[in-house]
PDB file of N, CA, C and O in Angstrom:
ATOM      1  N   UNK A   1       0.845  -1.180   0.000  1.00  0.00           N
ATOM      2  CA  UNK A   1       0.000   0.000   0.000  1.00  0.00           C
ATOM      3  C   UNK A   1       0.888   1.239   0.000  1.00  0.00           C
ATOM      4  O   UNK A   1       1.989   1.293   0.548  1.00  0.00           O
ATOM      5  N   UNK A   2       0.147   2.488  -0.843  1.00  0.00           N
ATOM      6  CA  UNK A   2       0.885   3.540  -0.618  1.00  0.00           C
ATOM      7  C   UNK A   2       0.701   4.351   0.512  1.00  0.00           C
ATOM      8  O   UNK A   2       0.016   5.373   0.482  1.00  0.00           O
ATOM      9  N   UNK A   3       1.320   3.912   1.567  1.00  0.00           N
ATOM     10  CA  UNK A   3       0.462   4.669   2.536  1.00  0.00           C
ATOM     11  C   UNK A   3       0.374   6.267   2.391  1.00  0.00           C
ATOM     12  O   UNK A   3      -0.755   6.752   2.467  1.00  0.00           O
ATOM     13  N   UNK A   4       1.371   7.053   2.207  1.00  0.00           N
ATOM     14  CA  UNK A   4       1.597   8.572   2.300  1.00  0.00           C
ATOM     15  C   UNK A   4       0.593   8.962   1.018  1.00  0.00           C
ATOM     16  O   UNK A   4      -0.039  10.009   1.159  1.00  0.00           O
ATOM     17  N   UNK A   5       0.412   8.281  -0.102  1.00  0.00           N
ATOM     18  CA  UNK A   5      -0.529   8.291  -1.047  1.00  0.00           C
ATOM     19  C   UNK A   5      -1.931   8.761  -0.302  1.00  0.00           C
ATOM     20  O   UNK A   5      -2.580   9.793  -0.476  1.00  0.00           O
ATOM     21  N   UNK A   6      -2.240   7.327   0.842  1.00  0.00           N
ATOM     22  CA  UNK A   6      -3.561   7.610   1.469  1.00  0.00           C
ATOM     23  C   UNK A   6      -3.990   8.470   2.469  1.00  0.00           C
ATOM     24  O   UNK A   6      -5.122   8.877   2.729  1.00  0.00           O
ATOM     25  N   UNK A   7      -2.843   8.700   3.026  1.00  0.00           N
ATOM     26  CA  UNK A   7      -2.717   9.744   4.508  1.00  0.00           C
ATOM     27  C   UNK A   7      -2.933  11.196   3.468  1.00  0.00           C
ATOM     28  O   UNK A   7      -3.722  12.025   3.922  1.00  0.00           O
ATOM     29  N   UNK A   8      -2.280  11.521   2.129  1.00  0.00           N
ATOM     30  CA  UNK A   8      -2.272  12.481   1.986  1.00  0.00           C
ATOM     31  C   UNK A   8      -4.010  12.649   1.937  1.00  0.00           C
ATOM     32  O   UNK A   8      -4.746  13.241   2.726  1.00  0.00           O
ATOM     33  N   UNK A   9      -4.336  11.890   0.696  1.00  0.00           N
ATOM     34  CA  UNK A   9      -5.862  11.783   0.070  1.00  0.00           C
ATOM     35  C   UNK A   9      -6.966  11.912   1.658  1.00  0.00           C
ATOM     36  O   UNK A   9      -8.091  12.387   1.501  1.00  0.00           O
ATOM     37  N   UNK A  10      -6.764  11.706   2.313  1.00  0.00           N
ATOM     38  CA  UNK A  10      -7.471  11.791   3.805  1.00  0.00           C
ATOM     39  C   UNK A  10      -7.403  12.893   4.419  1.00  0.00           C
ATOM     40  O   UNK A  10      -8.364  13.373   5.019  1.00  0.00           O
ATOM     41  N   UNK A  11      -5.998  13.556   4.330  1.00  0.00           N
ATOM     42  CA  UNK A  11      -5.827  14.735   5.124  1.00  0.00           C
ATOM     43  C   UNK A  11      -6.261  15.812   3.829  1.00  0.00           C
ATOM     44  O   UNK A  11      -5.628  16.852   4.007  1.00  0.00           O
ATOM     45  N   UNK A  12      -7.112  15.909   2.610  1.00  0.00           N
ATOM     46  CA  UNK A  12      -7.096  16.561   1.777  1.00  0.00           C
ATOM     47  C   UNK A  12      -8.679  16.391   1.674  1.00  0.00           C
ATOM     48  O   UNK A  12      -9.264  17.222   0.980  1.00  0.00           O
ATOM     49  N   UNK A  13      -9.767  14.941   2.580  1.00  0.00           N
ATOM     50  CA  UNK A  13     -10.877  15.219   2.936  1.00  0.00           C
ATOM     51  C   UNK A  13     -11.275  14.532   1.551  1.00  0.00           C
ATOM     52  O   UNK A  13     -12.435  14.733   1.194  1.00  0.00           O
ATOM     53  N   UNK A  14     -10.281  13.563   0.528  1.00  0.00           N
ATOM     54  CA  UNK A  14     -11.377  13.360  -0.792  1.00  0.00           C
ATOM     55  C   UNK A  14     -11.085  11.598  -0.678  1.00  0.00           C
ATOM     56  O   UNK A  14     -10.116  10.935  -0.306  1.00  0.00           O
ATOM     57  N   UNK A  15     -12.535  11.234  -1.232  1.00  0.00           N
ATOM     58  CA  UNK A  15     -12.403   9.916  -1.308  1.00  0.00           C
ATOM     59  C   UNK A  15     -11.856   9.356  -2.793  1.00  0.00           C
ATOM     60  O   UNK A  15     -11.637   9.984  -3.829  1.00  0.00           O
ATOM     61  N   UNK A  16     -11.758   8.301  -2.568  1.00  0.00           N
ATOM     62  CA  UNK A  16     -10.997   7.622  -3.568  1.00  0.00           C
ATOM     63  C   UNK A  16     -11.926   7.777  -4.946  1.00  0.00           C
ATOM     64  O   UNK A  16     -11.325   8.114  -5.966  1.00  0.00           O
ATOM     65  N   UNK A  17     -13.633   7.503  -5.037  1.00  0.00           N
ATOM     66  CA  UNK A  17     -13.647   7.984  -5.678  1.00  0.00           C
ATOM     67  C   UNK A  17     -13.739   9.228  -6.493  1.00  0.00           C
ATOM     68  O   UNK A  17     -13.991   9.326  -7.694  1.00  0.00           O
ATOM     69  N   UNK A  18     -13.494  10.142  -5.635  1.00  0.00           N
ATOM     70  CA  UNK A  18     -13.204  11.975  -5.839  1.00  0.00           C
ATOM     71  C   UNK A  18     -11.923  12.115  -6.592  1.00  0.00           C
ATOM     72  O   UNK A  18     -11.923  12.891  -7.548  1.00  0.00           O
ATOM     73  N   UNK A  19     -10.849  11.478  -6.292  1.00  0.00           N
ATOM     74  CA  UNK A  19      -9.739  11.352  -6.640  1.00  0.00           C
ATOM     75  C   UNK A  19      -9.481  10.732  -8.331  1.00  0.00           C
ATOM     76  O   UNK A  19      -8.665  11.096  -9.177  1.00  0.00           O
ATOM     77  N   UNK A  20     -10.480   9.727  -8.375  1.00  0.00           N
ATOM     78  CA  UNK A  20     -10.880   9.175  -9.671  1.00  0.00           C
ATOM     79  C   UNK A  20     -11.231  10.030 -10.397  1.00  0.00           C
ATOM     80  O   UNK A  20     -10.856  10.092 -11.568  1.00  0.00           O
ATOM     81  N   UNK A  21     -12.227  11.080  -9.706  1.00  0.00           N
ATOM     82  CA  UNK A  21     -12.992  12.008 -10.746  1.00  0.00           C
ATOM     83  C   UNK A  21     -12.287  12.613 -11.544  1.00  0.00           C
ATOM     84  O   UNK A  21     -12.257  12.669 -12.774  1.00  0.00           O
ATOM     85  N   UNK A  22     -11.496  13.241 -10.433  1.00  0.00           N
ATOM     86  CA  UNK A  22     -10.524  14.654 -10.646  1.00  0.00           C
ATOM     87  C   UNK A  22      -9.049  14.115 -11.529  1.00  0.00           C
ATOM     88  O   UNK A  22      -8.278  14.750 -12.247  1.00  0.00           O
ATOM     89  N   UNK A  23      -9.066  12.959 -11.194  1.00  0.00           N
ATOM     90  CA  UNK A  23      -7.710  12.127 -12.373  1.00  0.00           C
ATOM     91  C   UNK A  23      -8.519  11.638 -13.749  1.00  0.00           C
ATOM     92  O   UNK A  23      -7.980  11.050 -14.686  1.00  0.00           O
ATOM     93  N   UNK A  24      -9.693  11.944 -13.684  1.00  0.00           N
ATOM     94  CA  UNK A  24     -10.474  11.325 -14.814  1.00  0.00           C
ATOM     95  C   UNK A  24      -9.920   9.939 -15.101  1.00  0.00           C
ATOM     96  O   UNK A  24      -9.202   9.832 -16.095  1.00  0.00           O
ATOM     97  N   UNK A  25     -10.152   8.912 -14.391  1.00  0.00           N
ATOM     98  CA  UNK A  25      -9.685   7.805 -14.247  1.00  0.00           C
ATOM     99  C   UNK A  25     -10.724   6.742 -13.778  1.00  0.00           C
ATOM    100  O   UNK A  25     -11.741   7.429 -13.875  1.00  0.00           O
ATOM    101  N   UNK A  26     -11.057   5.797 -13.434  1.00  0.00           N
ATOM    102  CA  UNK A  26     -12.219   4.820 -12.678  1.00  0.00           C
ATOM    103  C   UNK A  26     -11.705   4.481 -11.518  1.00  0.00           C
ATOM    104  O   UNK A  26     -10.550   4.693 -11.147  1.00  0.00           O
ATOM    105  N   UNK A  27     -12.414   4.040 -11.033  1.00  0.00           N
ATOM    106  CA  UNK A  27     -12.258   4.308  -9.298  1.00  0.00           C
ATOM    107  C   UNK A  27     -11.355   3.015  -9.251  1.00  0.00           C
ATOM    108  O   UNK A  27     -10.324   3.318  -8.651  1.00  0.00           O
ATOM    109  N   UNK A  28     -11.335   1.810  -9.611  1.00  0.00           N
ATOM    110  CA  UNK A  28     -10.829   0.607  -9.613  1.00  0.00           C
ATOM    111  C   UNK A  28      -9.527   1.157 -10.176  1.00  0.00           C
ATOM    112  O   UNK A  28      -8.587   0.849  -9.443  1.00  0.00           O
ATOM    113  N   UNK A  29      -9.206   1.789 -11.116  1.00  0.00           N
ATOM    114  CA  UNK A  29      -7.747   1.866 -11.241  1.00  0.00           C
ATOM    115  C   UNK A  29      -7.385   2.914 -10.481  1.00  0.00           C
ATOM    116  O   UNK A  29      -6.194   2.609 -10.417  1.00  0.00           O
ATOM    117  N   UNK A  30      -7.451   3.817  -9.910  1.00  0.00           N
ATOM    118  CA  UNK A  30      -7.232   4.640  -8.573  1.00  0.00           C
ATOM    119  C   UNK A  30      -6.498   3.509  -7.328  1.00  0.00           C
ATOM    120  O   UNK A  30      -5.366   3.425  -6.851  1.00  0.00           O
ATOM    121  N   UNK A  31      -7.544   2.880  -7.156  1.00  0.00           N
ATOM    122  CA  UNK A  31      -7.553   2.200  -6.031  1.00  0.00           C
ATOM    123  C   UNK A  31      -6.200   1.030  -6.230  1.00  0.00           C
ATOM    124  O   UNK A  31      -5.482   0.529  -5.366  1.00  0.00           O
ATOM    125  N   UNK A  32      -6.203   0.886  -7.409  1.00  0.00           N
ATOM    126  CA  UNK A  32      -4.787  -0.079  -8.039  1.00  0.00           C
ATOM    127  C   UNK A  32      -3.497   0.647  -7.763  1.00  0.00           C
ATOM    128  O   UNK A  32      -2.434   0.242  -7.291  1.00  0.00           O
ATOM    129  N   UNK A  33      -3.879   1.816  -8.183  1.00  0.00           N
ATOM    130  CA  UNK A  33      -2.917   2.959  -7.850  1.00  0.00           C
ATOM    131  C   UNK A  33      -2.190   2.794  -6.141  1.00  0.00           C
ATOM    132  O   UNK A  33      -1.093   2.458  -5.693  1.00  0.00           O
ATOM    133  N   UNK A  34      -3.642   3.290  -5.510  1.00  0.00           N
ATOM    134  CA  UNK A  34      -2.989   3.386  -3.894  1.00  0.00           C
ATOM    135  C   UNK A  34      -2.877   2.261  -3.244  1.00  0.00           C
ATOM    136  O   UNK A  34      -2.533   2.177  -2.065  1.00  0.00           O
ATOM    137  N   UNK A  35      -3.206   1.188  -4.089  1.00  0.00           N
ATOM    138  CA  UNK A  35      -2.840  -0.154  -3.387  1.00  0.00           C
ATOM    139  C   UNK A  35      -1.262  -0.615  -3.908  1.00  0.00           C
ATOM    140  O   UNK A  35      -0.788  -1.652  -3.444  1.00  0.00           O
ATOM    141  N   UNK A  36      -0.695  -0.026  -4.617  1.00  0.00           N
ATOM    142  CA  UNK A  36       0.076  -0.116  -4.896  1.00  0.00           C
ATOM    143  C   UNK A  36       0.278  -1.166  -5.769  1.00  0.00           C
ATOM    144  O   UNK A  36       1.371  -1.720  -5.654  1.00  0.00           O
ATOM    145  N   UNK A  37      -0.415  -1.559  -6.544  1.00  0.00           N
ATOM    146  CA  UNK A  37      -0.720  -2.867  -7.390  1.00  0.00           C
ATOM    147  C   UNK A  37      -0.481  -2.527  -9.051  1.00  0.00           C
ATOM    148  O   UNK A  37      -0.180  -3.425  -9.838  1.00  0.00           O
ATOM    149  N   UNK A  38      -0.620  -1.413  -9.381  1.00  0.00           N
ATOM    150  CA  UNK A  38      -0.031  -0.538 -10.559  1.00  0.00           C
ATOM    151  C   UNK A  38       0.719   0.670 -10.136  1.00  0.00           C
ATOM    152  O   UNK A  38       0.471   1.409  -9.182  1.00  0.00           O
ATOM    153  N   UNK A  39       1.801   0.755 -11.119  1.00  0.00           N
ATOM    154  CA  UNK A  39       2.513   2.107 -11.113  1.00  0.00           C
ATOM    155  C   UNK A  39       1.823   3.235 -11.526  1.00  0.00           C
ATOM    156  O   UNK A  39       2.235   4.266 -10.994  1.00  0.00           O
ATOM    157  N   UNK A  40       0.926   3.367 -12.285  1.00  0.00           N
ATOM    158  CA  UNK A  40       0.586   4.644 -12.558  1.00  0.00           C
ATOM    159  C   UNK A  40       1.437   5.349 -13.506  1.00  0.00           C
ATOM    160  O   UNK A  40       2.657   5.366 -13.341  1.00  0.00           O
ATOM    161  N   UNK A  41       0.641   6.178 -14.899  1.00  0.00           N
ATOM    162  CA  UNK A  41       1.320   6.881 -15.588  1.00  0.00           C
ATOM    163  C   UNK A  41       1.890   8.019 -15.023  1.00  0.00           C
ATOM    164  O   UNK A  41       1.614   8.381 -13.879  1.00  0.00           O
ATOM    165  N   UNK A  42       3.088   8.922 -16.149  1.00  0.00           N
ATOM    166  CA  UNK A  42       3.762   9.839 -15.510  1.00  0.00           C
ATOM    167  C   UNK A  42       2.537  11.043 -14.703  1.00  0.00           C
ATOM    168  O   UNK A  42       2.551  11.673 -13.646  1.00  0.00           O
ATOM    169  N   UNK A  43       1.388  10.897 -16.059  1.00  0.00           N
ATOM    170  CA  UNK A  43       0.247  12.050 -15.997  1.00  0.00           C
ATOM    171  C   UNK A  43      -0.817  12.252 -14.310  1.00  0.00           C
ATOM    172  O   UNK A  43      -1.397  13.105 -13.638  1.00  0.00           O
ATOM    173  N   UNK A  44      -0.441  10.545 -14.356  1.00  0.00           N
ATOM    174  CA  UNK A  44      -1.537  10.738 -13.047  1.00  0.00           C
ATOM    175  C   UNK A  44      -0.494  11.139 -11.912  1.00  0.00           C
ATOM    176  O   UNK A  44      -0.875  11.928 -11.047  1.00  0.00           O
ATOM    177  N   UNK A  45       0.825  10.627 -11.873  1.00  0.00           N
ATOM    178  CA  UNK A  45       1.420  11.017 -10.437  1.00  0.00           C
ATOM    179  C   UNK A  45       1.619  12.728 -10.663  1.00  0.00           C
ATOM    180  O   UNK A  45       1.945  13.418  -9.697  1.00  0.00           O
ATOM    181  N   UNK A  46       1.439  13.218 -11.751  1.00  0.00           N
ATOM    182  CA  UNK A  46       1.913  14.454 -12.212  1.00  0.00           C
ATOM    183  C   UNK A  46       0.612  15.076 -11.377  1.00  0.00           C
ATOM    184  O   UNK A  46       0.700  16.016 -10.587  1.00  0.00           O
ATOM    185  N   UNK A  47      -0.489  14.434 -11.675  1.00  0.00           N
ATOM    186  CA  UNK A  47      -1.508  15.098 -11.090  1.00  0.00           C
ATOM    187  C   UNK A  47      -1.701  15.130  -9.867  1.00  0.00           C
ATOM    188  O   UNK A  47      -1.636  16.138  -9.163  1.00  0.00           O
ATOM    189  N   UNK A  48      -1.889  14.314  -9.608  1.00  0.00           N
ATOM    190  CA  UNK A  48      -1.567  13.755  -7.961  1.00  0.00           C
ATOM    191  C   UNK A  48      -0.731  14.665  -7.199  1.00  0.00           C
ATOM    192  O   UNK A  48      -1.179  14.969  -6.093  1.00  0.00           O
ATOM    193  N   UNK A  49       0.298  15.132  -7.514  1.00  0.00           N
ATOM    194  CA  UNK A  49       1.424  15.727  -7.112  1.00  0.00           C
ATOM    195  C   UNK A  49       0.913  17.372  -7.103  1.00  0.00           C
ATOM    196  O   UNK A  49       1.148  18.156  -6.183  1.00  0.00           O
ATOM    197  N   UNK A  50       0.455  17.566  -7.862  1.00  0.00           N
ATOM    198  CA  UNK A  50      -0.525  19.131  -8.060  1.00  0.00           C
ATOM    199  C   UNK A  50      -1.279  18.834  -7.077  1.00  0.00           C
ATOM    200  O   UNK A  50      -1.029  19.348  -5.987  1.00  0.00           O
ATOM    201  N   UNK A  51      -2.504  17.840  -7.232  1.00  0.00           N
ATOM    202  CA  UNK A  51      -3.655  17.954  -6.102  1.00  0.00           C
ATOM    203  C   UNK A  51      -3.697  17.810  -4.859  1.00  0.00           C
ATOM    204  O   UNK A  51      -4.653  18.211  -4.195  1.00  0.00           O
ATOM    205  N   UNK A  52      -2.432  17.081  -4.238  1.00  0.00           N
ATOM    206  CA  UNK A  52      -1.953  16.954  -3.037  1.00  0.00           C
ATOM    207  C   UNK A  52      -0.844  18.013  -2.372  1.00  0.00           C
ATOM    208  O   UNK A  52      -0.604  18.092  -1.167  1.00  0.00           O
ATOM    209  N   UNK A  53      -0.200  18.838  -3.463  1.00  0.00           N
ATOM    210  CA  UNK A  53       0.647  19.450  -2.733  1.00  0.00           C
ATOM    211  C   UNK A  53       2.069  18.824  -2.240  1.00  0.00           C
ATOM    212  O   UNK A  53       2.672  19.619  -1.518  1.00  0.00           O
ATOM    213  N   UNK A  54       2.773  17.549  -2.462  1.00  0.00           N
ATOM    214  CA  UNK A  54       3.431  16.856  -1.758  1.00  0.00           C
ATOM    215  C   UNK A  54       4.103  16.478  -3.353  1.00  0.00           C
ATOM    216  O   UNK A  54       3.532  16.364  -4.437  1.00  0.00           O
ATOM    217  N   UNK A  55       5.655  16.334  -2.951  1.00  0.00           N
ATOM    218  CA  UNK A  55       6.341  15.400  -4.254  1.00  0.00           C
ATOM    219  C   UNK A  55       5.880  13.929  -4.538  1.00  0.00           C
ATOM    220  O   UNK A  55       5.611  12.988  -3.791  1.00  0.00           O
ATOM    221  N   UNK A  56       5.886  14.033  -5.436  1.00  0.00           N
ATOM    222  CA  UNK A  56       5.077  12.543  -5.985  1.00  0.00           C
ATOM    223  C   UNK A  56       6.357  11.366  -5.728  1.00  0.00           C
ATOM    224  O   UNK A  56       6.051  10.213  -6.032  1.00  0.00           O
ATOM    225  N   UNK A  57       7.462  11.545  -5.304  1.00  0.00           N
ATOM    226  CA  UNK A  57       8.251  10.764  -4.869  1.00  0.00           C
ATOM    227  C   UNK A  57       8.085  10.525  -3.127  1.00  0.00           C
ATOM    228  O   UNK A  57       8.823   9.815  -2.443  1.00  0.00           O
ATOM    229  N   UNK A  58       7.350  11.025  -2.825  1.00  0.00           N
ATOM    230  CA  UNK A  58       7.168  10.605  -1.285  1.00  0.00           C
ATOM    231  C   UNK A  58       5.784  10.027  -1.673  1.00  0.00           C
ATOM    232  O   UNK A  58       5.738   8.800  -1.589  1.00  0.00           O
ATOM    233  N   UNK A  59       4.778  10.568  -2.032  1.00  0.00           N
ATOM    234  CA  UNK A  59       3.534   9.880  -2.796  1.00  0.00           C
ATOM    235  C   UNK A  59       3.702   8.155  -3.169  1.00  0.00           C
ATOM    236  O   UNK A  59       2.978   7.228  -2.804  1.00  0.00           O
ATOM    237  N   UNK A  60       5.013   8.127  -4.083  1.00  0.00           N
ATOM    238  CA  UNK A  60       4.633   6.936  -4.308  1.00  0.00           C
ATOM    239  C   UNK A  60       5.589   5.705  -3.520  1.00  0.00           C
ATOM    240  O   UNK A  60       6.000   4.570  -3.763  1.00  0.00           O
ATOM    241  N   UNK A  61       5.622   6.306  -2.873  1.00  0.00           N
ATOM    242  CA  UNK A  61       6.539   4.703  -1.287  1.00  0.00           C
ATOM    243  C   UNK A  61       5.434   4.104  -1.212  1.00  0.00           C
ATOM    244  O   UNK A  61       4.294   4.560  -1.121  1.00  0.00           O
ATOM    245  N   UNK A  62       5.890   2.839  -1.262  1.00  0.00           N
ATOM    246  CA  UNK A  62       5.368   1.620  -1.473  1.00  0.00           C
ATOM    247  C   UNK A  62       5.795   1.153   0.119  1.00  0.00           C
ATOM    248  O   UNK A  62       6.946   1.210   0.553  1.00  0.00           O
ATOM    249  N   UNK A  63       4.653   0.700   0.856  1.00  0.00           N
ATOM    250  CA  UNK A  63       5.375   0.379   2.230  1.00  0.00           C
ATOM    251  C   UNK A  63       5.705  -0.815   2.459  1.00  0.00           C
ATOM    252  O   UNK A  63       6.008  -0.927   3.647  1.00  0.00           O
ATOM    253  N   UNK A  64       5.805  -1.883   1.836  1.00  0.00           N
ATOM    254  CA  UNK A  64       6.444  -2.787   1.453  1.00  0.00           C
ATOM    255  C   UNK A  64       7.779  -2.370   1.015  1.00  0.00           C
ATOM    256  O   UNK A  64       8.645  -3.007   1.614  1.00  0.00           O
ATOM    257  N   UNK A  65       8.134  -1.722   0.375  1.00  0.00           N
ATOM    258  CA  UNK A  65       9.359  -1.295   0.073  1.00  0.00           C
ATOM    259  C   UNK A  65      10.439  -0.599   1.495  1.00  0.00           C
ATOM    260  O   UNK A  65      11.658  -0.455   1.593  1.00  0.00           O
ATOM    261  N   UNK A  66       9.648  -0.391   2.138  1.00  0.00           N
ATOM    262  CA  UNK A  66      10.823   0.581   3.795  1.00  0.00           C
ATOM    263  C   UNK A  66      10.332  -0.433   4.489  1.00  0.00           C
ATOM    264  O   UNK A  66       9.163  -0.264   4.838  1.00  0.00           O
ATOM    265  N   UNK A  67      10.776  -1.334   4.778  1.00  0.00           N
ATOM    266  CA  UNK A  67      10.438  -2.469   6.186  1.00  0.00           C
ATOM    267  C   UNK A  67      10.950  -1.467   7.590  1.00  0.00           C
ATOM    268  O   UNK A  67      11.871  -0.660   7.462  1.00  0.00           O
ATOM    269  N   UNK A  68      10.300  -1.632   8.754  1.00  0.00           N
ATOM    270  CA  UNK A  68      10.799  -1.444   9.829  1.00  0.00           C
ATOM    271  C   UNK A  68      11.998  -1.106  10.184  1.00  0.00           C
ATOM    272  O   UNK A  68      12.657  -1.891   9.503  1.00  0.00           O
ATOM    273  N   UNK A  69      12.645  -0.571  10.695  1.00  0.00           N
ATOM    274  CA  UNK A  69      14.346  -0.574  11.004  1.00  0.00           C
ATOM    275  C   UNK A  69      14.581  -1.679  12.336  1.00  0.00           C
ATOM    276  O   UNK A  69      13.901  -1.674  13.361  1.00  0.00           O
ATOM    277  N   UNK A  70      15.583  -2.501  12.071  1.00  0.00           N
ATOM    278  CA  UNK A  70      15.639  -3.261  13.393  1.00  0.00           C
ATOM    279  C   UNK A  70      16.483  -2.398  14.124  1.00  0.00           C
ATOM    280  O   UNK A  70      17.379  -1.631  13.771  1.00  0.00           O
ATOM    281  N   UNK A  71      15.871  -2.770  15.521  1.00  0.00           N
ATOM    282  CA  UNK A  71      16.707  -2.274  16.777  1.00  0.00           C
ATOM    283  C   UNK A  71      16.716  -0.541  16.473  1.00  0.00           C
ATOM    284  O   UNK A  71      15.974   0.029  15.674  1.00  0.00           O
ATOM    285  N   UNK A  72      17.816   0.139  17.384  1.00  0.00           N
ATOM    286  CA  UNK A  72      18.063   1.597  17.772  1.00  0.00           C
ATOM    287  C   UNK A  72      19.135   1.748  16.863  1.00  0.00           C
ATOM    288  O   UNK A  72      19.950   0.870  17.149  1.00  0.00           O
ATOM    289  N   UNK A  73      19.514   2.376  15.976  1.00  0.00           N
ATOM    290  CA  UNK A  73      20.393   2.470  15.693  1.00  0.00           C
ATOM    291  C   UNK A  73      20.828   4.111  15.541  1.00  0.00           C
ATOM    292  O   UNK A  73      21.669   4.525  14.743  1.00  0.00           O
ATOM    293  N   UNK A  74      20.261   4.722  16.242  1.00  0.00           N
ATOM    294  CA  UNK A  74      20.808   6.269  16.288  1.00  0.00           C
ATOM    295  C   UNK A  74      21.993   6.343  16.845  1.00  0.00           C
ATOM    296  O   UNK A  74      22.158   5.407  17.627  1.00  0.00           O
ATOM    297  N   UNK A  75      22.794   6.980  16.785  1.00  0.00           N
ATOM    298  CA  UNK A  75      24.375   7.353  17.524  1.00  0.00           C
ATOM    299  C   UNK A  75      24.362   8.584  18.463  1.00  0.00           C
ATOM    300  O   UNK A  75      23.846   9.628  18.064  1.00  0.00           O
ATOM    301  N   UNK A  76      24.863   8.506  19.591  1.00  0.00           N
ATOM    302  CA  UNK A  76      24.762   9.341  20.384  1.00  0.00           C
ATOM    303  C   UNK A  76      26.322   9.608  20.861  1.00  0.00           C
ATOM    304  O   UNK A  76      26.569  10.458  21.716  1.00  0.00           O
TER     305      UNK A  76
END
């Protein structure tokens, strides 16, 4: 899942299919989108990236992709 995809779309108050609208897209491939199950053309993250306000490179982390960090590893 993309999560920062969905946190954004939430903190912006639109549902998925609002998001469809406004990408002129169908709600099922939206949802492919933030499930992270398709990449998405350049056009839609382009849009996305306008309608959210946020770089479409933080947009599209895949949270499968950043596993957890083990242990503390800050340096003090």
């Amino acid at each position: 899942m993309r999560k920062n995809l969905k946190e954004a779309r939430q903190r912006a108050g639109l549902t998925q299919q609002q998001m469809a609208d406004e990408l002129e897209i169908n709600l099922r491939h939206y949802q492919k989108i933030e499930y992270a199950e398709i990449g998405g053309s350049f056009e839609v993250w382009d849009a996305l990236e306008d309608m959210l306000g946020i770089h479409q490179r933080i947009l599209r982390e895949n949270a499968d992709n950043h596993p957890a960090p083990k242990g503390n590893r800050s340096a003090h």
